[in-house]
Structure formats: structure tokens, C-alpha cells
C-alpha positions in Angstrom: 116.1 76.0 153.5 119.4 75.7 152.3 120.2 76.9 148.8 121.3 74.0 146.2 122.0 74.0 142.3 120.4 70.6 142.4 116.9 71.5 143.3 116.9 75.0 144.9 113.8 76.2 147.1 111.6 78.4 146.0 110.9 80.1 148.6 114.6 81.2 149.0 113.9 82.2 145.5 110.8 84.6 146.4 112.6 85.9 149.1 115.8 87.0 146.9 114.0 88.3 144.4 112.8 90.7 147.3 116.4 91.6 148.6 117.3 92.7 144.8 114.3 95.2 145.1 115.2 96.3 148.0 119.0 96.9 146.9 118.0 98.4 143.5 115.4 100.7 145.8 118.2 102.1 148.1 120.7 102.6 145.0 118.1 104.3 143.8 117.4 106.4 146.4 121.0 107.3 147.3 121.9 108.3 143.8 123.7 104.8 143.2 122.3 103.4 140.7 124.7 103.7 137.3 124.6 101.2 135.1 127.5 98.9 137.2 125.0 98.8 140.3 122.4 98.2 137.8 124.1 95.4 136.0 124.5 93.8 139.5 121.5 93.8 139.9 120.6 92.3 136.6 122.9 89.4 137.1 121.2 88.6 140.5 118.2 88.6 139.1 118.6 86.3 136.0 120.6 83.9 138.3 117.6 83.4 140.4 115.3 83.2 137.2 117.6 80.7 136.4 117.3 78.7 139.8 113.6 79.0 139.1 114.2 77.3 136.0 116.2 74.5 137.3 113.4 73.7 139.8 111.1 73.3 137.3 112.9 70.8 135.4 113.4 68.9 138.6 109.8 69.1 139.0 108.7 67.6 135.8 111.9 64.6 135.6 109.8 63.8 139.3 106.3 64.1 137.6 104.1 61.3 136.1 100.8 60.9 134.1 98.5 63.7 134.1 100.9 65.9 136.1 103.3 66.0 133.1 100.8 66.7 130.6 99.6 69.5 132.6 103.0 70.6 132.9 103.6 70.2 129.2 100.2 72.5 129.0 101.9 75.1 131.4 105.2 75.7 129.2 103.0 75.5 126.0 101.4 78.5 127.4 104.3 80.6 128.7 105.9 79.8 125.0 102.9 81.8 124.2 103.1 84.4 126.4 107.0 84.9 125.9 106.9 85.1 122.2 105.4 88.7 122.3 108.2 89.8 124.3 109.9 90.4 121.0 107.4 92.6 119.2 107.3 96.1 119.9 105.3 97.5 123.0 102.1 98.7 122.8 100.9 99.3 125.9 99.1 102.5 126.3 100.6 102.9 130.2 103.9 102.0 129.3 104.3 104.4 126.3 102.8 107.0 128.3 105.0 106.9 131.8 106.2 103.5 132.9 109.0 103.8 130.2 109.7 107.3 130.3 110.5 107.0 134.1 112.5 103.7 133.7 114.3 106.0 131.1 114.8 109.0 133.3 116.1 106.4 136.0 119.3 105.5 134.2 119.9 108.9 132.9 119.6 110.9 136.4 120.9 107.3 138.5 118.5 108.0 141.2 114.9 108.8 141.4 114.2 111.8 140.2 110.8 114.2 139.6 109.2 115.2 136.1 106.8 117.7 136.7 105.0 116.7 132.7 104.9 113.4 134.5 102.6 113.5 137.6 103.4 109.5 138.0 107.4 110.1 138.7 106.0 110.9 142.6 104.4 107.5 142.2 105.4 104.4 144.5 108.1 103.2 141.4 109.5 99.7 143.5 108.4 97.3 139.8 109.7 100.3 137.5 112.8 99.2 139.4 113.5 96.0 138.6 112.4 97.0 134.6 115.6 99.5 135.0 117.7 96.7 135.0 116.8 95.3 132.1 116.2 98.9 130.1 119.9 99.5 130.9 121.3 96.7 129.1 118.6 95.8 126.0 116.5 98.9 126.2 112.6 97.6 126.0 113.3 94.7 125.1 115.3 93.8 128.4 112.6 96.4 130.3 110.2 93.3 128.7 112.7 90.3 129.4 112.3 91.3 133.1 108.0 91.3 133.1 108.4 87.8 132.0 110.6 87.3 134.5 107.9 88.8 136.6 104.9 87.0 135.0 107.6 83.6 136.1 107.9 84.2 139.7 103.6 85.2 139.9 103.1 81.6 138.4 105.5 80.1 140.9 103.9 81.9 143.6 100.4 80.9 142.7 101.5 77.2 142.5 103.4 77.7 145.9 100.0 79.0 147.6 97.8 76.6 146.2 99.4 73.6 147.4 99.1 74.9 151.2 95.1 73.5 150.5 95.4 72.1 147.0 96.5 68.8 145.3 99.8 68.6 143.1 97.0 68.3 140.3 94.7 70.6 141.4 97.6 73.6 141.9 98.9 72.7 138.4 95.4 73.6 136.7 95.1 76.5 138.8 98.7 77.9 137.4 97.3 76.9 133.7 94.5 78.9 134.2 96.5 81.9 135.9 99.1 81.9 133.1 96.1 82.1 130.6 94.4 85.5 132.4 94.3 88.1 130.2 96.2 90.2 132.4 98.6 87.7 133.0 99.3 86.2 129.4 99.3 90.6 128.3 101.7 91.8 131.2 104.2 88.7 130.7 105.6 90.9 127.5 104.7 94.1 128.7 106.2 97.3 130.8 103.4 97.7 133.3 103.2 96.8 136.8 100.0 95.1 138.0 101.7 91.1 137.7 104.4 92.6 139.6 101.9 94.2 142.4 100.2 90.6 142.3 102.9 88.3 142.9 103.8 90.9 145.8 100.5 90.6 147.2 100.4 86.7 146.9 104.0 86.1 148.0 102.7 88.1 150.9 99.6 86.3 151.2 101.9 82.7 150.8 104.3 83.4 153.5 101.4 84.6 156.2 99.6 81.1 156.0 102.8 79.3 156.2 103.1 81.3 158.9 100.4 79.5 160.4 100.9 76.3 159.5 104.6 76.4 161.4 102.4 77.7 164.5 102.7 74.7 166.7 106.2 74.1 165.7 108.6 73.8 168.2 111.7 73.8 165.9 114.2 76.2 166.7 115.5 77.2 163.4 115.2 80.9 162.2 112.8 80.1 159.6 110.3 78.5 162.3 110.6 81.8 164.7 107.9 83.4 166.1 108.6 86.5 163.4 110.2 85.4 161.0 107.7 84.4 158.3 105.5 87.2 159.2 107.9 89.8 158.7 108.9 88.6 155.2 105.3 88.7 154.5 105.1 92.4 155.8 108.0 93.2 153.5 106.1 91.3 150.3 103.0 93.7 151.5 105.1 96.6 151.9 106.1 96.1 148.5 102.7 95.8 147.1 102.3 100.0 149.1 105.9 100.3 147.2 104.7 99.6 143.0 100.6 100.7 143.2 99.5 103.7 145.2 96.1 102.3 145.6 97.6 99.1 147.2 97.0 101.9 150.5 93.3 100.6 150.2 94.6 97.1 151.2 96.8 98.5 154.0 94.2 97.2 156.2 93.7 94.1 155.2 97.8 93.5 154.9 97.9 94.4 158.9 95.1 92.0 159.9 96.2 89.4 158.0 99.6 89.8 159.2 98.4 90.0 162.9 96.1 86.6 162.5 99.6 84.8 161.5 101.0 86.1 164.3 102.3 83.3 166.8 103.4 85.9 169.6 101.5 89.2 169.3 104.4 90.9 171.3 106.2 91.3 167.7 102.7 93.5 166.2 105.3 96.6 166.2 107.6 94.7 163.3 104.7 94.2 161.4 103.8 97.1 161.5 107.3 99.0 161.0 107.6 96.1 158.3 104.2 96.9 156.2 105.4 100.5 155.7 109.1 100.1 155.5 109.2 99.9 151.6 106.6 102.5 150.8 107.8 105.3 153.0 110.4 106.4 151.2 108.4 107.0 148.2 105.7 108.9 149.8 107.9 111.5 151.8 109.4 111.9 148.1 105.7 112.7 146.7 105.4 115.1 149.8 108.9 116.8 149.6 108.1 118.2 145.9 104.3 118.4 145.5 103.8 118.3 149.9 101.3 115.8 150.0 102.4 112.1 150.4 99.3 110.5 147.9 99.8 113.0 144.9 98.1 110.8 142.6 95.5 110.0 144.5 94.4 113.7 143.9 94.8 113.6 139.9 93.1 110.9 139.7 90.0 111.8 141.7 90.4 115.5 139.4 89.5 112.9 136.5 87.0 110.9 137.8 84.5 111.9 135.9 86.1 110.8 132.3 87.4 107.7 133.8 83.7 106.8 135.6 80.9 109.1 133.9 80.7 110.6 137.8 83.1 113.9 138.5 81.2 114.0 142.0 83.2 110.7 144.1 80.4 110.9 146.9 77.7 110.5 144.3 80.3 107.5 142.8 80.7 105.8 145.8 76.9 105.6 146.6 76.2 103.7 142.9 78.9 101.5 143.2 77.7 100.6 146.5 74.4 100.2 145.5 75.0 98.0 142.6 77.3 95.8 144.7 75.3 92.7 143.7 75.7 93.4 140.0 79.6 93.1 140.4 78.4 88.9 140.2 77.6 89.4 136.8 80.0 91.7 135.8 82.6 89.7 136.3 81.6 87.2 133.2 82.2 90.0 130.8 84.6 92.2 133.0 87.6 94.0 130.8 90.7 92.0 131.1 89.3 88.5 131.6 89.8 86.2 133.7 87.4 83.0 133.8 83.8 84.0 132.5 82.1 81.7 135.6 84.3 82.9 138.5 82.2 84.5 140.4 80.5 81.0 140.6 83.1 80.3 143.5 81.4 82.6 145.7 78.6 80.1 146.0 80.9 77.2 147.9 82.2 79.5 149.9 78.9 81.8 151.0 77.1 78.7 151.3 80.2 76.7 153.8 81.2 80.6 155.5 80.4 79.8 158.9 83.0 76.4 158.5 85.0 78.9 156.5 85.6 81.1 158.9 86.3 78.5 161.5 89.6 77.3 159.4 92.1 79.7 159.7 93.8 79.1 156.5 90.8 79.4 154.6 89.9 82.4 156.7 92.7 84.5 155.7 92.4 83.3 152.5 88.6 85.0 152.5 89.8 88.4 153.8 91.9 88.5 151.3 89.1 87.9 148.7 87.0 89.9 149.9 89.5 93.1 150.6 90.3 92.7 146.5 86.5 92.1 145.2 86.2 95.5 147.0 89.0 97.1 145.5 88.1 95.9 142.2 84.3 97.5 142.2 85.5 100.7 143.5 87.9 101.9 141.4 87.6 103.3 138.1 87.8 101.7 135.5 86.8 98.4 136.3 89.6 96.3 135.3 90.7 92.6 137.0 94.3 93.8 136.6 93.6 96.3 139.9 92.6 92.9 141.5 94.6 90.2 139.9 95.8 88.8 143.0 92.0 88.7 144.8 91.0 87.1 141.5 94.2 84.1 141.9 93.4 83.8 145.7 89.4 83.4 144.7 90.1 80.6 142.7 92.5 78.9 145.3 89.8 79.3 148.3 86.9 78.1 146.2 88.6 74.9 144.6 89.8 74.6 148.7 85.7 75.2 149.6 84.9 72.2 146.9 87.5 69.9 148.6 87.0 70.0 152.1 83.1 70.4 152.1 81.9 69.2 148.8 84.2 65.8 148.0 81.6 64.3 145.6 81.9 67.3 143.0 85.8 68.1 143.1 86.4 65.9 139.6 83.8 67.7 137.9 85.3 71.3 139.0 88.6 69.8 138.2 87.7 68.5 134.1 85.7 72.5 134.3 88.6 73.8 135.2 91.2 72.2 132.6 88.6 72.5 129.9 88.8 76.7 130.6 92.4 76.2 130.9 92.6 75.0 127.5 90.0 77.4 125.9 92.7 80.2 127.5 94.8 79.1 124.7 92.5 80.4 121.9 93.1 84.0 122.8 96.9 83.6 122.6 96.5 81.8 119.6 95.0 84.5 118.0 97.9 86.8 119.3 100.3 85.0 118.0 98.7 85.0 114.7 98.8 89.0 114.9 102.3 89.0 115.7 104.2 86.2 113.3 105.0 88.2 110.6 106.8 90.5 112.7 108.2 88.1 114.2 109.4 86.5 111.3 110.9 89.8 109.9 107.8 89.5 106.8 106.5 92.9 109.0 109.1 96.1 109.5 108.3 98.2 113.1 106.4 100.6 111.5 104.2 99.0 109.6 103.4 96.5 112.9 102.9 99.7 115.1 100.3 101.2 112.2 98.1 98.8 113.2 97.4 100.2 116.7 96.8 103.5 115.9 93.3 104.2 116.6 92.9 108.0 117.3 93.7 106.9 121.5 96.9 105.8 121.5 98.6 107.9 118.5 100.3 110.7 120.5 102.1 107.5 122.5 103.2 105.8 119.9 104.5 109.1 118.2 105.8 110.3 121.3 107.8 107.1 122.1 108.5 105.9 118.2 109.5 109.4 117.0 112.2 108.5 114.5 109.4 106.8 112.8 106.1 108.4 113.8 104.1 105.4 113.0 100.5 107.4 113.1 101.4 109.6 110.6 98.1 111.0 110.5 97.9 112.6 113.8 101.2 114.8 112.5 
């Protein structure tokens, strides 16, 4: 596991990217953050981006045949995704609070509350990591780093496929991943669901190899009883530390942690380790409004515009009665993902009893399950709640196909590619929107004109005020 220039490991990678939260968290907390301890920060964390960049090239030079090409597909999709990182943002969430905060955070140093912003006493562990690159570039770095982001979520995907998957096989996968709505949007924008995902999957990764090193009887570190759990606990715990609904998968975090589990005698660090990140910012949301979930509260006061249902007992009963329509919703769900991916539930509820008996594939359908959940029942329905359920569904069904249904595996793969390249039609389209910007045919405000639609005006006034690009709302 040691660390070389040549062709570093990424899961030394995953794991660093983690320590830099974590260091940028307690800077944070302690009032340390100026823009030196920021810039540190920033350095560590393009270094790494840049280790990740060196593995891939090793990767491809030690690639052949339809590997490359699908590699070659891979970068021709983040070129896609990257491009918009240099057009103006957008986003309705990051005009309203994600950039404000990240702004406040380098002008206070420290965390710090806005009572006109009820999301300042949210869990802020991604907002972070954006300060680092707001400091130095402004949005543009603030976007730099949710590439960055969108980089390590790809990597991590790739890294948890092949625990079940092919070389191949985990290539498409990544193709497909990169391509998500939510994926190929958040890559150039300040929000923080992609970082929540790769949390979540990094997490998810380092619990079933976990597993795998169970009958080990190496007596390195990194094959300890606790060792891989607990970094796994800490990816969790950092999930609780960016989304304050990520509580609703506390759960699920603590069993899964507790099947990887070698010796059960270490169920306290898991636990200790689950919360470890996310404490600090609830006791802050309790210190100034004295309740730990603030949010949670607001956002159940809004319920009713957000889900046509102010009463949440009345809500909860629909959802759970139309359950079985969530199938079909998920063809034509906001934020797309693959039209037909529910179809993978079929493999897997048809093989669950062998399912179940495989441990891997076990965890891998909590998981699943926990996020489908999490996905139906919160307002509005949106993949990006559930992106990393949605990654780990298409992992456990294309694992279902392989183990138990051989004969069909090359048609799901050719399926598979042929959405991967269909994915690129959307981001065609979006490059087309954004050339002549990017070009310099297009000024700012005439680019940001075109998104005022009566929703998003205030934002984009509030944010763009030296230009006030919705003039009409003046």
C-alpha cells in the first residue's frame, strides 16, 4: 500500500482525500482556516488529483482492445463534463446557499451562523473542500474542486465494481456513471450530492474489502481486524457530515459496518467512528437554534409546496402505498439515470435467496435497498438524493447477471455500452448551449439571460448583482 509516483494506489488516494476533509473540518472549526491553511489544503488536494491522474495513464499504457476504447469513451465524456466548468453557475442550490456559505467561510475563517440562511447550521463537510478552491479562483476554483469531486466518484465506482465485476464490465459501468445526469451536472457545479455519493460508495468499497481480507492471516495494518472498517465508518461519517438526511441511512451505515466486521469486539469504534464527523456540526445546529436536526424542521414546515401534502403522516402513507409505482417511475424520474434500471431488480428478486447467501452481494443489497427507500420518501423525487443506491444497483445487478445468469451477460454488456453512448447525446446538446460562451462569441450576461425563467431570477440577481442579468424582476 505503499505510495509511488509510478503507479500510486488508489485507495491511498480515497483515503487522503478524507484526511484533507478532516483537516480543513477542524481548521474550520477552530477558527483556522485563513487563506494559508486553505491554500494547504488546496495543494494537498490537487497533488492527489494529480496521483489520480497518473494512475489512469498507467492504466490505459497497460490496456488493450476494447478496454482502451472504452477508456477513450470515458475521457471523451469527462471532456464533456469538464468543459462547463468554465461557464457561469447556474445552479439554483448553489446561487441560493452553497456559495454564500463557502463565501462566508473565508471571510469569518471558521464556521459561522447566518440566521437569513437556515442551511449555515447544516452538516457543511463538501462546502469544505469547495472553500479551497473559492479562496484562490472564486467559483471557478469552488467548480475546479466538483470536478475534482465528480474524479474521485468515478474512481470509486470503478474500484467497487471490480470487487464482483470484469475489467470490462467495471469500465462500462464508470461510462454509464459519468453520463448520469446528476453526475455529468454536478461535475461543473457547487452542490454537494456527487460528493455525498462518493462518500457513501467509498464507504460502501472499503466494508466489502473488508470482507474479502476476512480470512487473511497477514499481519500488516491494512489487513487488521479494524482497520478497513473503521475507514469505512469515517467515509459514512462523512456522508452524516455533507447531507442531513444521510441520518436516514445511519442505520444501514452501522449494519453494514457490523457484517464487515472480522472481530465484533471492535462494534464500539464503529460506532464512535460513524458519528465522529457529523457530531460537530449537529451540537453547532443545537448551540444556536437548540435542536441538533434544524433543517429537518424547515423542511418538514414546507412539505406541502415541495410534495402537494403539508400533512407528513398523510405523505408517508401514499408514498408507502404507491411503493410499487417507484418501478416505473424511475424510467422518467428527474435527474436521469438509465431509463430501464429498475429492470435490475428482476435478477436480483428472482436469485434473492442466493443473494443473500453471498455476503458481498448481500451488503451490496442493503445498500440498495436502504437508498431506493430514501429516494421514494423524500420530496422531491430526485436520483441525486440516491445517486450512490442508484451506482450500487447497477454494480449488484450486472454481479446478479454474472454469477447466476452466464448465458445473458454479453447481451447486458452490448445494452449497457449502447446507453453509455446514448448518455453522450445529452452532453452534446450542452455543449452546444454553452460554446459561444465559451468561445467569448457570448458575454456573462447575455449567457445568464437565458436562465431566467421567473424561478431562478432573485438568484441570479442576488449572486450576479453588478450585472443583474433578469432585469425584469428589478
Amino acid at each position: 500500500m505503499s505510495l509511488k509516483l509510478a503507479k500510486p494506489d488508489t485507495d491511498v488516494i480515497l483515503i487522503a482525500f478524507l484526511a484533507i476533509g478532516i483537516f480543513l473540518m477542524v481548521g474550520f472549526f477552530f477558527g483556522w482556516a485563513n487563506h494559508l491553511y486553505l491554500s494547504i489544503g488546496l495543494i494537498a488536494l490537487l497533488w492527489l488529483f494529480f496521483l489520480l491522474i497518473i494512475k489512469a495513464i498507467h492504466f490505459i499504457i497497460h490496456t488493450h482492445g476494447s478496454e482502451r476504447w472504452l477508456t477513450g469513451l470515458i475521457a471523451a465524456m469527462l471532456l464533456l463534463n469538464f468543459l462547463p466548468v468554465f461557464v457561469p453557475e447556474t445552479g439554483f442550490d448553489a446561487l441560493w446557499y452553497h456559495l454564500p456559505l463557502i463565501k462566508d467561510l473565508i471571510l469569518q475563517a471558521q464556521i459561522h451562523y447566518l440566521p437569513n440562511l437556515y442551511q449555515s447550521l447544516n452538516p457543511l463537510l463538501a462546502e469544505f473542500y469547495f472553500a479551497t478552491g473559492f479562496a484562490w479562483l472564486k467559483v471557478l476554483g469552488a467548480k475546479l474542486i466538483a470536478f475534482v469531486l465528480m474524479i474521485l466518484l468515478l474512481a470509486t465506482t470503478y474500484r467497487l465494481s471490480r470487487l464482483k465485476l470484469s475489467i470490462r464490465n467495471s469500465l462500462v459501468v464508470t461510462l454509464i456513471v459519468a453520463g448520469f445526469q446528476v453526475v455529468a451536472w454536478q461535475a461543473s457545479s457547487v452542490y454537494v450530492d456527487v460528493a455525498k455519493a462518493f462518500f457513501e460508495l467509498a464507504g460502501l468499497y472499503f466494508s466489502l474489502k473488508s470482507i474479502s481480507q476476512k480470512k487473511s492471516v497477514s499481519k500488516k495494518i491494512v489487513y487488521q481486524d479494524w482497520f478497513y472498517p473503521t475507514i469505512a465508518a469515517l467515509f459514512f461519517s462523512a456522508s452524516l457530515a455533507t447531507k442531513l438526511f444521510s441520518l436516514l441511512l445511519a442505520p444501514t451505515f452501522l449494519l453494514i459496518l457490523l457484517l464487515s466486521l472480522k472481530n465484533k469486539k471492535y462494534w464500539w469504534l464503529m460506532l464512535i467512528s460513524l458519528f465522529s464527523l457529523a457530531l460537530p456540526f449537529y451540537y453547532f445546529s443545537f448551540l444556536h437554534s437548540g435542536q441538533p436536526f434544524y433543517s429537518f424542521g424547515k423542511h418538514l414546515h414546507k412539505l406541502g409546496s415541495i410534495a402537494n401534502q403539508a400533512d407528513w403522516h398523510i405523505y408517508l402513507c401514499d408514498r408507502l402505498i404507491s411503493l410499487p409505482s417507484s418501478f416505473i417511475q424511475m424510467i422518467w424520474v428527474r435527474d436521469y439515470t438509465l431509463p430501464f434500471i429498475a429492470i435490475f431488480f428482476l435478477p436480483i428478486g428472482l436469485k434473492i435467496k442466493a443473494v443473500l447467501r453471498d455476503e458481498t452481494l448481500l451488503i451490496l443489497t442493503i445498500f440498495v435497498f436502504s437508498q431506493w427507500l430514501m429516494w421514494w420518501f423524500i420530496p422531491p423525487l430526485s436520483t441525486r438524493y440516491a445517486l450512490a443506491g442508484f451506482i450500487a444497483l447497477l454494480i449488484l445487478g450486472l454481479a446478479v447477471i454474472r454469477q447466476y445468469y452466464s448465458s445473458i451477460m454479453k447481451w447486458a454488456y452490448f445494452g449497457l455500452l449502447l446507453s453509455g453512448l446514448v448518455l453522450f447525446l445529452p452532453r452534446l446538446y450542452v455543449l452546444k448551449k454553452n460554446i459561444s460562451y465559451l468561445v467569448g462569441q457570448q458575454n456573462q450576461q447575455t449567457y445568464l439571460q437565458k436562465f431566467c425563467d421567473g424561478n431562478i431570477d432573485v438568484k441570479l440577481n442576488a449572486w450576479y448583482h453588478q450585472i443583474s442579468p433578469c432585469r425584469q424582476t428589478n
